[in-house]
N, C-alpha and C positions, 0 to 999 in steps of 0.2 A: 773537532780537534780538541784536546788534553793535552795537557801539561801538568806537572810536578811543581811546586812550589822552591824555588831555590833563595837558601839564609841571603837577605843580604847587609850589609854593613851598615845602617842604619837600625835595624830592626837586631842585630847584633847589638850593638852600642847598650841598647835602653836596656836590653837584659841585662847588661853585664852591670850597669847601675843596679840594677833589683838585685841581682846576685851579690853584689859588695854591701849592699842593705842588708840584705836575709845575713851573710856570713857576720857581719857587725851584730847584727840582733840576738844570735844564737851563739855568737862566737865559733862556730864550724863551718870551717872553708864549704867543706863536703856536702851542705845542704847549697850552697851558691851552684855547686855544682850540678849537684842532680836538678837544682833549680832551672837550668839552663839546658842539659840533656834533655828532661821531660819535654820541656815547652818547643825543642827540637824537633823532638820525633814528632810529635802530635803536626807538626806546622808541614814537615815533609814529608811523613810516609804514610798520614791518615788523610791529608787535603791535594783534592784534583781539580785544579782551573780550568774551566769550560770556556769556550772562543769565545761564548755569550755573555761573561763573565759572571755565570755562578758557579757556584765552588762545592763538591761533595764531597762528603765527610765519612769516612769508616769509624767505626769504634777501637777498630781492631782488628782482631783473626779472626771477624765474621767481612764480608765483602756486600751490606748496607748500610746504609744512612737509618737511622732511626732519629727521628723529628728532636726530640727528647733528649738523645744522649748528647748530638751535637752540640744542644743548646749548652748544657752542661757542660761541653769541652773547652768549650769559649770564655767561660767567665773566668781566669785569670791572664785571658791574653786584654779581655777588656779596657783593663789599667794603661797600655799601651798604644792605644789603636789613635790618638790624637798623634803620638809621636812617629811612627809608623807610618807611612804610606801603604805599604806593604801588608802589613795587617790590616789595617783597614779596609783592603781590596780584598783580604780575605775573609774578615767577619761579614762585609757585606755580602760577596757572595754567598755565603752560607744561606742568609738571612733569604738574600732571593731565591734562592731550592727550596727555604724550605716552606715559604709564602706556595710557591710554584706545585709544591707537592699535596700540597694541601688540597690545593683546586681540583687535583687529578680525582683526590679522596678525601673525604675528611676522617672515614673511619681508620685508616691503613697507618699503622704505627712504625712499616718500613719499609723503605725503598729502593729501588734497585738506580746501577746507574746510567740510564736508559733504558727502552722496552726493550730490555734482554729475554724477558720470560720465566727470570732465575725466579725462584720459591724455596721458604724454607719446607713446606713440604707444597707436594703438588697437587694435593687433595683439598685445598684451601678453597673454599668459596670466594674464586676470584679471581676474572679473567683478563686481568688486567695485567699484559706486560710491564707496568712500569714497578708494581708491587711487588715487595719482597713480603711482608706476613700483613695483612688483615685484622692486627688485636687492635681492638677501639678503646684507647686509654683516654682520658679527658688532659693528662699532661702532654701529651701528643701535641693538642691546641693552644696549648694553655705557656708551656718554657719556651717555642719560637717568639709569642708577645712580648714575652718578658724579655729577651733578647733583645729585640730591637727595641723595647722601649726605652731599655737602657743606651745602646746604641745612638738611639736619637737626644736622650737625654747629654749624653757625653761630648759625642760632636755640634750638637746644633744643628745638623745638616738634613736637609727634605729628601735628596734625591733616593731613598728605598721606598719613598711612600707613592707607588704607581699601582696601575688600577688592579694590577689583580693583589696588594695586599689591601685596598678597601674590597675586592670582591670578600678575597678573605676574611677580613672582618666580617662583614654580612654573614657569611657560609659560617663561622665559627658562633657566633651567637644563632642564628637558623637552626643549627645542629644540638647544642644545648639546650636550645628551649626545647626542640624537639622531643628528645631526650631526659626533657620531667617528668615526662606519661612513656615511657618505654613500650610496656605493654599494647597499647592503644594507638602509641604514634609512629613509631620506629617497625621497620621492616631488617633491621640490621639483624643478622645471626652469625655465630658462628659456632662451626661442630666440625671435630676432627675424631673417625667415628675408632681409631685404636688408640686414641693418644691420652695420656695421665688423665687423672682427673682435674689439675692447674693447667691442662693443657686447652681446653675444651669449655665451652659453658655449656651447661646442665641444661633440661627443659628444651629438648629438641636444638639448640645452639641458642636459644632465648635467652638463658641465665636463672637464676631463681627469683621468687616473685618480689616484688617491693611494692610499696604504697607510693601517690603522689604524695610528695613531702615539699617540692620548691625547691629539691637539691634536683643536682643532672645525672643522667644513670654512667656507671661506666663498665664496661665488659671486664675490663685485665685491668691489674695494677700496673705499677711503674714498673715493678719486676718482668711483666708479662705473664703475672699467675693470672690465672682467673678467680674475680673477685668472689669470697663466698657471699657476701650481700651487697647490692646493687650499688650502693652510695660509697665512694670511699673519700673519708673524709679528708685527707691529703690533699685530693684533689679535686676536691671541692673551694679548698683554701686556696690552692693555688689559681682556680676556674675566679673566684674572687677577685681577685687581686690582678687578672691578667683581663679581665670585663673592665675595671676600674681602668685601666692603661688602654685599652683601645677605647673607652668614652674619651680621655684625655685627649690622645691621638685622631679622633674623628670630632672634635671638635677647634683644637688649633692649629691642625691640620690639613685638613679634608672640608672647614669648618660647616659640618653635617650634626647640626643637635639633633636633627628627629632620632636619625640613628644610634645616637651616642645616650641619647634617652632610652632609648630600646637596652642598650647594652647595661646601663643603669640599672632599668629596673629588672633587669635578668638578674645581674649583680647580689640586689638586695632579696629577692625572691632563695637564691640560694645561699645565702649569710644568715637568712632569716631558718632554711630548713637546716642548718648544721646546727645553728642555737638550740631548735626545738627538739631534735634527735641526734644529734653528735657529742652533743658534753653531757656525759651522764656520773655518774657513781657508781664505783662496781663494788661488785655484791663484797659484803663486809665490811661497806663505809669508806669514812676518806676523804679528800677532796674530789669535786667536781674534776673528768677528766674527756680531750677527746677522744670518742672512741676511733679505731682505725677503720672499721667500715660498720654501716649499718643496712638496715631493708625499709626504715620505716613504719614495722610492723610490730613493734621489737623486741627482734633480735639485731646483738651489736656482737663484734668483736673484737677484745682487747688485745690489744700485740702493737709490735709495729713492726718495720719491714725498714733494711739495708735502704734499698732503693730511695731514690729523690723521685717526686717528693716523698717526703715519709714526715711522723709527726715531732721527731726529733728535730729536724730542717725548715719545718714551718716559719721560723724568722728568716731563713734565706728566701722561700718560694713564696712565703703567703705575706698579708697584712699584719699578721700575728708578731706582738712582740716579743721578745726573748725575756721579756720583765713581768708579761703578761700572768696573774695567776694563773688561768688556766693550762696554761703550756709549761710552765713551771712544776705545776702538781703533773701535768702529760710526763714530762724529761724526768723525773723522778721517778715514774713506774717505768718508761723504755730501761730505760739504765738499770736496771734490777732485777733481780731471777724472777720477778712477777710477770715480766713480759718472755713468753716463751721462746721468742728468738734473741734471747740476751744470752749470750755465751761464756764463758771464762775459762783458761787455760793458763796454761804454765807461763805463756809468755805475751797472752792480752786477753783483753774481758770487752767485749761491744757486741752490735747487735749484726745479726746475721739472714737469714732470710728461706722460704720454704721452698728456693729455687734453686739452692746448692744444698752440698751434703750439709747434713745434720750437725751442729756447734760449731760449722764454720761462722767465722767471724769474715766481714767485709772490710775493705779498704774504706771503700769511699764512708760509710759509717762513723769510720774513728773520724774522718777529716772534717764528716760535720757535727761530729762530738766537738770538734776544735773549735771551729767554724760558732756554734753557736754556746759558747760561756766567754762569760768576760775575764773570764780567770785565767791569765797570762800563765800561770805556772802549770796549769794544768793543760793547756795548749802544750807547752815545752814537752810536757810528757808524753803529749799524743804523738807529736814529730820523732819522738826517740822511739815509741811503741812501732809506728808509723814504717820509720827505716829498718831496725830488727826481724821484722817478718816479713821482709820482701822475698825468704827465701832463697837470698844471695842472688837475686838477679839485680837487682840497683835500681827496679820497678815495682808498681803496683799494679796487684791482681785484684780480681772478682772478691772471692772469697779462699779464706785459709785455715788450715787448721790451728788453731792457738796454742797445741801442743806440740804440733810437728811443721813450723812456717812453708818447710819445702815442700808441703803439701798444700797444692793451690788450685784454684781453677783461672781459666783464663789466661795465660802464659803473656797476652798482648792488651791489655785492654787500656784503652786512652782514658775513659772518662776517668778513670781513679786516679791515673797518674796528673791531671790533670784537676783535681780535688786536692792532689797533695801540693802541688804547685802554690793554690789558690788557698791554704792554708799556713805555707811561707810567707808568702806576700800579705795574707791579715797578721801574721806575727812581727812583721817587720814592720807595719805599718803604714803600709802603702797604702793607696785611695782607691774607692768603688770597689772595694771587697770587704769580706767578715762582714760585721755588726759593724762599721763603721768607727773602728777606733782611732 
């Protein structure tokens, strides 16, 4: 049995606090508003309560959960979820689907809502009714930890930590270590034998070749390309950072050191191989920067990508700080025609990605252009860029054309709008979001 999430007057209330904040902060009713719309739809028309009480999540006008986006949907309801009752039955439920899905897979980046059978194509290696695609992303594993870690950090509360997210732990660090020796240890593949070449990994569905370097391999980025070389550094940062939260969690927790050592020293094994092949200098000089993906062998490649994580985001998803040299001299090249998915047009300039048309600009991009500068005024400008190219729908898309907004893809998609929420509530100054201002 399923149910729909319905507003109720509590979980009303605190919005409409945040909303007269945002409108205060900005001086525009109009963002209070849309501040409150977004965080509507996303609560009623993308989340479904399960009698068991977990909770599935769409992105949008596709009909799966992707582990990754969900995570991402949540993080400006988070500010709320102490006040909330309501929300709080629904982040948790998330939290448990997506502990739960995991178990089913660790490779599977999306799911269905029950063994339906759906696929987004049906040539997938993978027989597995509850799956909807098979791309082995390492943020897959990595943005549900962070989720609850936060979670746990905010309420205080134990009752999500049951046994299958300590299986999960175990299964998530088993998978990654795994996954240092791909070649040798992993039996994972995927091939999809008419589909693009982002569609597919190369080398029989293997991927192409890397070295053991101490980092974890990963098939697809965040976007769901396939990665041109095995390491991407993103999310590697974020595999960091979400090891670090489950040694925490499995130790005052669960309180299990052997394991939480395990996760440790995974941890520092892969912090150690992005030092030694991830920050490099590119040809012509410069400051030290990270690259977006590497092999190892090397070859790296310079770019970065829309999607979270991505290297521009790294203060949101990883350890990395937004003061940090080297992410500094990174955000310097993303922002600049040097990184080839940096786009500009008549009416915005950010970064866009190799899974939509050509010089689109993405949403969620500008928000964590926002998201990561301490520079209030330049924030302001993102929120105005932000509302302008919605394309006159009073939402945020995928990606769009910066010359022509009503040119867009994705007509529904939550996570962005849900980026741009959580880019209000950091200019307004609310807590547990932004850099913490």
């Amino acid at each position: 049995m399923t149910e729909r999430f319905v507003l109720d007057p509590e979980t009303m209330r605190v919005w409409e606090v945040a909303a007269r904040r945002i409108t205060h902060a900005t001086g525009d009713k109009s963002l209070g508003e849309r501040f409150i719309a977004a965080m509507t739809d996303t609560l009623l028309k993308t989340m479904t309560l399960r009698s068991d009480g977990t909770v599935f999540v769409i992105t949008g006008d596709i009909p799966a959960m992707w582990l990754r986006d969900s995570s991402a949907q949540l993080r400006p309801f988070l500010p709320f979820i102490r006040q909330s009752a309501q929300l709080r039955t629904m982040v948790k439920g998330v939290i448990r689907q997506q502990f739960d899905s995991m178990l089913r897979d660790p490779y599977a980046n999306a799911f269905n809502d029950g063994p339906t059978g759906a696929a987004y194509d049906e040539d997938d290696l993978s027989g597995n009714p509850w799956i909807w695609e098979r791309k082995y992303e390492i943020d897959s594993l990595a943005l549900p930890v962070q989720l609850l870690h936060s979670v746990w950090r905010i309420t205080g509360e134990n009752d999500l930590f049951s046994g299958a997210v300590y299986r999960a732990f175990e299964l998530i660090i088993e998978t990654w270590r795994r996954e240092q020796n791909h070649s040798q240890s992993s039996d994972y593949r995927f091939y999809r034998a008419k589909a693009p070449a982002l569609d597919t990994l190369s080398h029989g569905g293997q991927g192409s070749p890397v070295a053991v370097t101490g980092m974890t391999w990963s098939g697809f980025r965040p976007s769901d390309d396939s990665c041109t070389y095995g390491y991407n550094i993103p999310a590697q940062l974020a595999a960091v950072r979400a090891l670090g939260e489950i040694s925490h969690m499995l130790r005052e927790v669960f309180r299990d050191a052997e394991t939480a050592d395990r996760a440790d020293k995974l941890r520092e094994e892969i912090w150690e191989g992005v030092r030694n092949h991830g920050i490099l200098t590119r040809e012509g000089g410069g400051l030290p920067v990270f690259a977006y993906e590497v092999d190892g062998l090397g070859n790296a490649l310079f770019m970065d990508d829309a999607n979270m994580p991505s290297l521009l985001s790294l203060p949101l998803l990883s350890n990395v700080s937004y003061r940090d040299e080297t992410y500094l001299a990174t955000r310097e090249f993303v922002l600049s025609a040097e990184n080839p998915f940096y786009f500009t047009g008549r009416y915005a300039s950010g970064v866009g990605s190799p899974h939509t048309p050509e010089g689109y600009i993405w949403h969620i991009a500008l928000a964590v252009e926002a998201l990561t500068t301490p520079d209030r005024k330049r924030m302001r400008e993102l929120i105005a860029v932000m509302c302008k190219t919605d394309g006159g729908t009073g939402v945020m898309h995928e990606g769009f054309d910066p010359d022509d907004p009503t040119a867009f893809t994705r007509p529904w998609f939550s996570w962005a709008n849900s980026m741009f929420c959580e880019v209000l509530l950091a200019y307004s100054g609310h807590p547990h979001v932004g850099l913490g201002r």
